[in-house]
C-alpha positions, -999 to +999 in steps of 0.1 A: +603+132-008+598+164-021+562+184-016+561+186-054+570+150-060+542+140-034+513+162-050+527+147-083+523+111-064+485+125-052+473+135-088+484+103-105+465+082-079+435+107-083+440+103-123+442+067-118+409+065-097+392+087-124+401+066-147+397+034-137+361+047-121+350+059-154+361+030-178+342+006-153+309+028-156+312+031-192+316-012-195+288-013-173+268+012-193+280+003-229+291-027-228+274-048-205+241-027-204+232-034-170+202-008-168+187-031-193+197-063-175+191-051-140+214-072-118+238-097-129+254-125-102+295-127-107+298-146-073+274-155-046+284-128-025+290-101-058+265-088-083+260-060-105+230-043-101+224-012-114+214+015-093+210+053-103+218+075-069+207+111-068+219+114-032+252+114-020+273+085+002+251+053+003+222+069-010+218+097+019+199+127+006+187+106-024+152+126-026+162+158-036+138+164-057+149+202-072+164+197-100+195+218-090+198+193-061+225+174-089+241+204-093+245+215-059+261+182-050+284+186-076+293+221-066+299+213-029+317+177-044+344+199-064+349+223-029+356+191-012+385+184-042+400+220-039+399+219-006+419+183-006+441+197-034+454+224-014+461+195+017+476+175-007+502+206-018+515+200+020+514+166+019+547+151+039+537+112+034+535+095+006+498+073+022+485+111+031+493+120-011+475+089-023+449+088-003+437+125-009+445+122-046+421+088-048+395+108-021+397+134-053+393+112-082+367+093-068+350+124-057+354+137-097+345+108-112+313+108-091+309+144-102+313+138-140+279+117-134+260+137-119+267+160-148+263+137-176+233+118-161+219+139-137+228+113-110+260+089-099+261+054-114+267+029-088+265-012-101+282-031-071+264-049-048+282-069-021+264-096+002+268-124+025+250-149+049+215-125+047+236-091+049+238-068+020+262-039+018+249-005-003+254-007-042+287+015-047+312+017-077+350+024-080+349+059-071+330+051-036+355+025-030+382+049-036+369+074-015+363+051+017+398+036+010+414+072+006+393+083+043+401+051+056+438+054+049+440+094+062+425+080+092+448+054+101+478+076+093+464+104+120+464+071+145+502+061+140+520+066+173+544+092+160+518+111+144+497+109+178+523+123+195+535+152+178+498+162+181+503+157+220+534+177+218+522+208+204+493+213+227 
């Protein structure tokens, strides 16, 4: 496949993630109205529960307290998506050009709240047998997915060893 066909590949999953990130927030926000309900139980080991993160990645950083601290995570957020943009232009798998463009639109989706609300939306809250996992949304998920994915493609025995090869 063609480098343009896989960055083509790349921005539909990142338009995808954006959009299927931002139609969730907004049913959780509009429609449901979670802030007002606080936490709803789907399953006993899923809920909803509204959470309002000013930091980044599970809540890491959440007490910035200047109120450019938003902004500056935004800032450095869309670096991170040029930066990916310009891997995914020499993409040569089509894993490595989804998982950078749902790494982007989860990363933009995340950015588009902190610019609207001054802080990232985050509503799902999974737990089991006394553990609890951080409260995340789509775009989170997208993102650890995306990582996750690059990650296991750098492991695959023929990628491991044209790394071996060239040193």
């Amino acid at each position: 496949m063609s480098h343009g066909r896989l960055a083509s590949l790349g921005l539909l999953s990142a338009l995808l993630v954006l959009a299927a990130d931002q139609a969730s927030k907004y049913w959780v926000l509009d429609i449901l109205r979670l802030p007002d309900l606080g936490q709803v139980v789907v399953l006993p080991v899923l809920n909803l529960t509204m959470v309002w993160n000013r930091g980044v990645t599970f809540g890491l950083l959440n007490d910035l307290a200047a109120p450019w601290g938003g902004l500056l995570l935004a800032a450095v957020a869309l670096c991170v998506v040029a930066a990916l943009s310009a891997w995914l232009w020499r993409a040569e798998r089509k894993l490595v050009a989804v998982a950078l463009g749902a790494i982007a639109g989860g990363a933009i989706g995340n950015v588009i709240d902190r610019l609207r609300f001054g802080a990232v939306v985050d509503f799902l809250h999974a737990h089991a047998f006394g553990y609890s996992w951080y409260v995340f949304n789509v775009a989170d998920a997208a993102i650890v997915c995306g990582v996750a994915a690059l990650v296991l493609d750098g492991l695959r025995p023929d990628r491991r060893g044209d790394r071996l090869a060239g040193a």
